[in-house]
N, C-alpha and C positions, 0 to 999 in steps of 0.2 A: 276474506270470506266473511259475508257479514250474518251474526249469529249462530257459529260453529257451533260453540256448546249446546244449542239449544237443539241444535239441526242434526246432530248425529251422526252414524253410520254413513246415510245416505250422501251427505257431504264430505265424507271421510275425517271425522274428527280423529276415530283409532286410526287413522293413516298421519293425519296431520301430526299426532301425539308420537307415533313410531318415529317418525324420520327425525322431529325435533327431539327426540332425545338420542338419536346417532348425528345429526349433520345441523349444525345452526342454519334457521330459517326464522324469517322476521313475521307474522302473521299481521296483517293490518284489516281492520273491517270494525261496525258495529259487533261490539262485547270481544275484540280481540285482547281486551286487556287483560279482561275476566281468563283466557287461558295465558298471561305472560307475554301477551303480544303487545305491537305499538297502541292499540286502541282503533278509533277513528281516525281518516286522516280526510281533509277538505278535499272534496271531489279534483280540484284545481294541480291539486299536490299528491294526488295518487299518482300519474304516472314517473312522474320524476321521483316519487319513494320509490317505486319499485325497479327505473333504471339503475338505481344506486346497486343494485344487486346482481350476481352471479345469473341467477338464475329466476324464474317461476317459478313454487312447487304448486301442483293442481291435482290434491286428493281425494277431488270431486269422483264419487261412483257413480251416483244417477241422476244425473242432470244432463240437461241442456249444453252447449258450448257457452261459457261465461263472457260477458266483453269485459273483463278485466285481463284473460288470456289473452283480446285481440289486441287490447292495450298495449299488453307489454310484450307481443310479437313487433308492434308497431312502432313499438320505441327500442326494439333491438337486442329484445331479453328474449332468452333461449326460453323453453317453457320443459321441465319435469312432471311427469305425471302416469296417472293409472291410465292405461289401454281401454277401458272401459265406457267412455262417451262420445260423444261427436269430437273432442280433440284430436282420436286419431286420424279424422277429415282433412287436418290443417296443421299437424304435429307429426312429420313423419320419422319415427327412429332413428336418430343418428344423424337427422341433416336438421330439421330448424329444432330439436331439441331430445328431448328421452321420453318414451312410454315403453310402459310394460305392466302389465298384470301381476306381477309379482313386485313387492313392497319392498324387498334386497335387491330388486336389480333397481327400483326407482332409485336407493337410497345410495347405491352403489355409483347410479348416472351423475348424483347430485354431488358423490364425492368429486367424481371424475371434474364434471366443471370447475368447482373449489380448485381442485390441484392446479388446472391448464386453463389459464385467462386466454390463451390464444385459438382454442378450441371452442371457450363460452362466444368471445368476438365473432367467429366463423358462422358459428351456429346462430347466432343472435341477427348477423347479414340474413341471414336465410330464412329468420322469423322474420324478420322486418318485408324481403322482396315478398314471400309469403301473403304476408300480412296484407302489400299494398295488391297484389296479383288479385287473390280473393275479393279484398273486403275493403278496397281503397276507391276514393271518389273516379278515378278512370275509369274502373270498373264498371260502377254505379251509370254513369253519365253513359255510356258504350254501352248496356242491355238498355233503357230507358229510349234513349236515342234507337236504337233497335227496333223496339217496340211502338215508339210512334211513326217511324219508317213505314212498318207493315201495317199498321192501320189507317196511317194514309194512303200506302196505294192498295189498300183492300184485300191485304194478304191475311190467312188466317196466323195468328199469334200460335196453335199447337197444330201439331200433323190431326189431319182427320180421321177418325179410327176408318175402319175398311167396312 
């Protein structure tokens, strides 16, 4: 998360700071250093830092869905987080990884992963088909192709209201 300290609440800094002081998480982004984190890492070398690991923590509260989430659904990393944004869109409870509104039960998912590498694997499958279902070039290519379909043969692109 790039400039957590400076970004607050809304980013979940007191989240980031709760769980890092019950469960080790690595923080990487601009100024992650400034709170104990790896720092910076080259755009190139972001997703393979973050396979390295158990899990995602995402203590984002009001934001947008991040692509460093899709990232690391993409590369096979379960994702941890608050119930509170578009992740619960694409992070469903218990199968491509953990959310919840409550900050013990996030902390308690993240222990869970730690203890059972065969349950983070599982789950990490399931961010990854996730991952390429939604927001993978098939995808992409299949509405696109859709969409020139219907406007070449003169179809309307939305239902017409009544």
């Amino acid at each position: 998360i790039n400039d957590l300290a400076s970004r607050g609440r809304r980013l979940g800094l007191d989240v980031y700071r709760q769980v890092r002081d019950e469960v080790p998480v690595t923080l990487i982004g601009m100024g992650a250093a400034d709170l104990g984190g790896l720092g910076e890492v080259a755009p190139d070398a972001v997703v393979p830092t973050v396979a390295e690991h158990r899990f995602l923590l995402s203590p984002i509260r009001y934001t947008s869905l991040g692509l460093g989430i899709l990232e690391a659904m993409a590369a096979g990393v379960p994702v941890v987080g608050l119930a509170t944004t578009e992740l619960v869109t694409v992070v469903h409870d218990g199968i491509e990884g953990f959310v919840h509104t409550d900050v013990a039960a996030v902390i308690a998912s993240a222990r869970r992963l730690l203890a059972d590498r065969d349950l983070a694997l599982a789950m990490g499958a399931a961010a990854r088909a996730m991952a390429a279902a939604r927001f993978g070039i098939d995808r992409f290519v299949a509405d696109w192709h859709d969409v020139l379909c219907r406007v070449a043969d003169g179809r309307p692109l939305l239902p017409r209201s009544a």
